[in-house]
N, C-alpha and C positions, 0 to 999 in steps of 0.2 A: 462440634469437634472437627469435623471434615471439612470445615473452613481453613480451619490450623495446618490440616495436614495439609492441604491445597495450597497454602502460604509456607510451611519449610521445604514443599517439594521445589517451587518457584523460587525459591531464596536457592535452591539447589543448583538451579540450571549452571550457571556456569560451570560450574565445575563438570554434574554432567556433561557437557561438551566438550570441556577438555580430556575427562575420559575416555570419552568418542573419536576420538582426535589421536589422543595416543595409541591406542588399539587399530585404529584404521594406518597409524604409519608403521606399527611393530605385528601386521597380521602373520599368523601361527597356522597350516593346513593340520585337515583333519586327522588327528593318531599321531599329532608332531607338536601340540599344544605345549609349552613349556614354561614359558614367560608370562603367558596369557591367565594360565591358574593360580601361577603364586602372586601377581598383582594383586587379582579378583582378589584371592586369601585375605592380603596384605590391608586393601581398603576391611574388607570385614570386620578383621581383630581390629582397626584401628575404631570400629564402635560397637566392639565393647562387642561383638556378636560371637557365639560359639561357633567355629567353622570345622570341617571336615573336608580332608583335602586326601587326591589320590581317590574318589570315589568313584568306582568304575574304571578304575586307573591315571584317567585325568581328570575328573567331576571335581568340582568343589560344591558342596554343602552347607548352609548357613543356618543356622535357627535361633529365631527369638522367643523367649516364652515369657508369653505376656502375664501381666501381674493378678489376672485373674482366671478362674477354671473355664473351660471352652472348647469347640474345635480346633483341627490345624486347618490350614488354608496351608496350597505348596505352589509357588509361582516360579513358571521357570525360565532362563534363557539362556541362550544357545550362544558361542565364542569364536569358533571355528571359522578360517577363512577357504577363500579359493584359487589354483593355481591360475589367477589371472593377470595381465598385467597391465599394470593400473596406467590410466591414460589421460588422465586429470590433472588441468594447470592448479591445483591446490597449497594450500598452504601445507595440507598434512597429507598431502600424496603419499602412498604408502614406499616403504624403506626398504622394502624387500623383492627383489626385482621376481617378475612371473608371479608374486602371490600380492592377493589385494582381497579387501573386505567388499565385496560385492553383492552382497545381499541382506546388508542390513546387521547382522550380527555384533558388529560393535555397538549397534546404537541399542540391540536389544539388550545387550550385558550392562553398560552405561546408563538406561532407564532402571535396572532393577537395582542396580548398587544404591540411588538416589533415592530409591522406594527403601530400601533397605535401612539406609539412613533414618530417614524420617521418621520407620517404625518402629528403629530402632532407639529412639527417642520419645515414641508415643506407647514403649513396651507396657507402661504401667497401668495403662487404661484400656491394652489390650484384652478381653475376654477370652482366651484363645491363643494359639500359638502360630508362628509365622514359619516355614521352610522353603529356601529361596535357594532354588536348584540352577546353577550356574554348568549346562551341559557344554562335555567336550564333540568333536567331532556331530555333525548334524547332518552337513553336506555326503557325506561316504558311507555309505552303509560298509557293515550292521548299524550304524550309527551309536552314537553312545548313551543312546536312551536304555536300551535292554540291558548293558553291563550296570548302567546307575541306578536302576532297578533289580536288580539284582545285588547288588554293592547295600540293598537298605534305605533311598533315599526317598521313598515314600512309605516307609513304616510309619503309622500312628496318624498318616492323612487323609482328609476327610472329603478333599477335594482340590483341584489343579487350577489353576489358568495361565497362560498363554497368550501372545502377544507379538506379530508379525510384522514390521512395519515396510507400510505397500508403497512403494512409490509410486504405483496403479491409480493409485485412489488421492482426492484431494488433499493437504490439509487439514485436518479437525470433523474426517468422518471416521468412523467405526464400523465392521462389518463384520458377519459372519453368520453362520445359519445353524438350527439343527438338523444332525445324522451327518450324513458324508458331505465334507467339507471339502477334505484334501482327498488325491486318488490315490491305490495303491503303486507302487512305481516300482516294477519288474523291467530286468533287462534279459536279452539271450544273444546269444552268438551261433550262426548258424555257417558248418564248416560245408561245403557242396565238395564232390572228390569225384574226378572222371576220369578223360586217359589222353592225354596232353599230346599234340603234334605239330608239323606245320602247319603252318597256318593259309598255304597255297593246297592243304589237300585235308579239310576238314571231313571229310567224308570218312575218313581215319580216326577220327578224336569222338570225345563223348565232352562237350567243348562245355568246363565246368561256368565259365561264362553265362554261358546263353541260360544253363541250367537255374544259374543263380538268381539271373536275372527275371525268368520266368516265375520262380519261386515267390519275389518280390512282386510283382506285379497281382499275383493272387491273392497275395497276404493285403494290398491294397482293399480285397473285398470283404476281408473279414467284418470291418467295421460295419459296411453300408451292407451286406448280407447274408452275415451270421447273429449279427446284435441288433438286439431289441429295440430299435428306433427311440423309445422311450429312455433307452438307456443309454450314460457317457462310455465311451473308451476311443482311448488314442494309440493305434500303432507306427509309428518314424521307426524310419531305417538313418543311424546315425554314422554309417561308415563301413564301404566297400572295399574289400583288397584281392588282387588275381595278377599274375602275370607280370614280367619284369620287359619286357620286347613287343615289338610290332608285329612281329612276324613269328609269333611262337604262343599256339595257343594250348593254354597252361591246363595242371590236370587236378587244381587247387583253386579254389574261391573261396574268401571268407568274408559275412557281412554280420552287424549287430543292429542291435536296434533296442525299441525300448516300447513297453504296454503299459498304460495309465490307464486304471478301471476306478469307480467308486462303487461295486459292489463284492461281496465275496462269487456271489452266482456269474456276473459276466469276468471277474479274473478268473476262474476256474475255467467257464467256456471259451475264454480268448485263448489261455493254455492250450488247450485241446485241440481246437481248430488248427493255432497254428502249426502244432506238431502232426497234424493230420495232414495240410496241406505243403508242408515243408518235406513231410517224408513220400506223399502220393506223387508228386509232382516229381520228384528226384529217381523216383525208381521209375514211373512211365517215361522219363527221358534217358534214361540207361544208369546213370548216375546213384550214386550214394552221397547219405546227408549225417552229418553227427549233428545235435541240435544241443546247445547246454541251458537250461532255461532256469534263472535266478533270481526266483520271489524275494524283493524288497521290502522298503516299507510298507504295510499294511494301510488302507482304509482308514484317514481318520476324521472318526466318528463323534459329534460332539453332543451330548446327553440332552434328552430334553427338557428336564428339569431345570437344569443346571443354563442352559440357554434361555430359557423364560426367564430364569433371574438377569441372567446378562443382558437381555435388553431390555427390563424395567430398570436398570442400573446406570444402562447406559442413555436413555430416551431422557430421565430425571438428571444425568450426569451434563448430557450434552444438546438434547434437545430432539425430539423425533425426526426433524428433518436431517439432522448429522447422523441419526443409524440406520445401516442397511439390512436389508436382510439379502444375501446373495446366493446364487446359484455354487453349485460344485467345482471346485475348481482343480485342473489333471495335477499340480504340482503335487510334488510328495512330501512328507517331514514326519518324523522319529518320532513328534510330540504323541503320535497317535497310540502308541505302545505304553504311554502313561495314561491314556484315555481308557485304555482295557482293562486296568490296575482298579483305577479309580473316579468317581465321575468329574466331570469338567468342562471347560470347553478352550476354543484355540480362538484369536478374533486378529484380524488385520486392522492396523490401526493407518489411516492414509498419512501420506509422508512425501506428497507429488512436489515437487520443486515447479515452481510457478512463471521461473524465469524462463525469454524462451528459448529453446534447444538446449532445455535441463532436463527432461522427462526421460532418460534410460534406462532400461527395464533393467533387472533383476538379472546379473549375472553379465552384465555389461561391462568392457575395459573402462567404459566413463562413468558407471555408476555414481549417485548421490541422492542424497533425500535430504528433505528440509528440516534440521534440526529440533525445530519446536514439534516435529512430533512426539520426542521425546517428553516432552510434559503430558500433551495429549494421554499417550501409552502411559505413561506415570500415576495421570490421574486417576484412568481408566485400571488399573491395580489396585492403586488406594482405593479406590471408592466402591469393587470388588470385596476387598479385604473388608472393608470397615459394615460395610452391609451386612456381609456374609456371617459374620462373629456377633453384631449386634441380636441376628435371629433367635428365637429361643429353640433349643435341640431339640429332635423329636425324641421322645418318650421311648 
């Protein structure tokens, strides 16, 4: 039977691309989704699939229920683009100037529609039922994983997968690990407040500068010696602001930054230190600190149950040498708020462009990936799904 479906999804491609295509020239940022949902809808009802729309406020929701009794399987992907501007001699360069799909999002929306398709054709032999979570906003927290859960869109499921595509990674591999895959991804803003003068008679000032920058320079030690060498976390400082003149030194400094952990115990202790050493440092140099420190995405975790199945699935799907098992990686994603719900797991499927000086990363103005990852990822759903339903349920 997973021949069949291997052969409607491949009969699918085209079109799949042309999906891919439209979405990357009409991309929507996150909380501003508009066009991007009622498409998705639109392909849905046209097979024949029950949809729910407005889930979470911009979600769309599909479900098949297959023609005999079973689990759900719930497959998700993410629509959302970024304010980037796109910088690619393409045919389907995108159409909105400063916003571009730069991280894959179209092609993940695009692969599940064609899956959707196919299953939606193979309902009757399904055991089982299918719900095909089509998420708004991924890029921005809160992200719109938590409202779509909460909206109902994993009522009645028994289990998730997820689907990344890495332009990191070759063509025709698959990757991903159990427990912490993605890190948590916490931002703060840290205000320094001193007492501003000239700048020819600093002896007079509490020079919120030097303060900040001291501050900075600490927070450098956090990683290499407050954290547990065995463990990941990433502290960047992504942007300084003080002073309008040369000659005037200001009584304000503001800088932010961002902390990527993959455990709850080192996000807790990265928190801590940093407000420890943000507020010690401030007050031994005369200065005061406001600090506003805002927990993102959480840690996500991928089951081990549920990973053992994914790489016998996938090593039988695609060959042991095309699956990896990889290390932790600091990006962050929403998906992980549905890993808490329900067990699952999340997999990067490779999508590297082989041409040369094609290969840019994730969040690049040149971004692209090579299309036929989309089968790849496709297959790698299908053959998820068809596994997952054939099992008999435990007792």
């Amino acid at each position: 039977m997973l021949t069949v479906w291997q052969q409607k999804l491949a009969e699918m491609y085209e079109q799949m691309v042309a999906w891919r295509r439209h979405f990357h020239q009409y991309p929507e940022l996150s909380f501003e989704e508009v066009e991007t949902p009622r498409k998705i809808a639109e392909i849905l009802r046209s097979f024949g699939i029950e949809v729910r729309t407005g889930v979470g406020e911009r979600g769309v929701v599909g479900k098949i229920r297959g023609g005999k009794p079973g689990r759900t399987v719930a497959l998700r992907a993410d629509f959302d683009a970024l304010p980037i501007q796109d910088e690619k001699e393409v045919s389907y360069k995108s159409k909105v100037p400063g916003v571009m799909h730069a991280c894959g999002h179209d092609g993940h929306t695009a692969t599940l529609l064609g899956v959707a398709k196919v299953l939606s054709e193979m309902r009757e032999q399904l055991s089982g039922n299918i719900v095909l979570i089509f998420q708004h906003a991924e890029e921005q927290e809160p992200g719109g994983a938590i409202a779509m859960i909460e909206d109902g869109c994993l009522e009645g499921v028994d289990v998730i997968f997820g689907s990344h595509l890495a332009s990191i990674l070759p063509l025709g591999l698959v990757a991903t690990r159990k427990g912490p895959l993605l890190a948590a991804s916490d931002n703060f803003e840290v205000t320094i407040s001193g007492y501003g003068g000239h700048g020819a008679t600093p002896h007079l000032t509490v020079d919120s500068i030097i303060v900040a920058v001291q501050v900075i320079n600490q927070l450098q030690l956090l990683v290499s010696r407050r954290v547990d060498p065995l463990q990941a976390a990433v502290l960047s400082i992504g942007s300084f602001h003080a002073g309008q003149a040369p000659n005037v030194i200001p009584d304000r400094a503001v800088f932010t930054g961002t902390v990527r952990t993959l455990t709850p115990e080192t996000r807790d202790l990265m928190e801590r230190e940093l407000r420890a050493i943000v507020e010690g440092v401030s007050t031994t140099l005369q200065a005061k600190a406001e600090i506003e420190y805002v927990r993102g995405y959480p840690p996500l975790r991928n089951h081990d149950e549920e990973t053992d199945f994914f790489m016998n699935v996938a090593v039988n799907e695609l060959g042991a040498d095309r699956v990896i098992d990889v290390p932790g990686n600091m990006g962050g994603e929403d998906f992980a708020y549905y890993l808490q719900h329900v067990p699952g797991v999340y997999f990067f499927t490779g999508a590297g462009k082989a041409e040369p000086n094609a290969d840019y990363p994730h969040h690049h103005p040149r971004f692209d990936f090579d299309e036929r990852a989309l089968l790849v990822a496709g297959n790698m759903l299908l053959s998820l799904v068809y596994n997952y339903l054939k099992e008999p349920q435990a007792k």
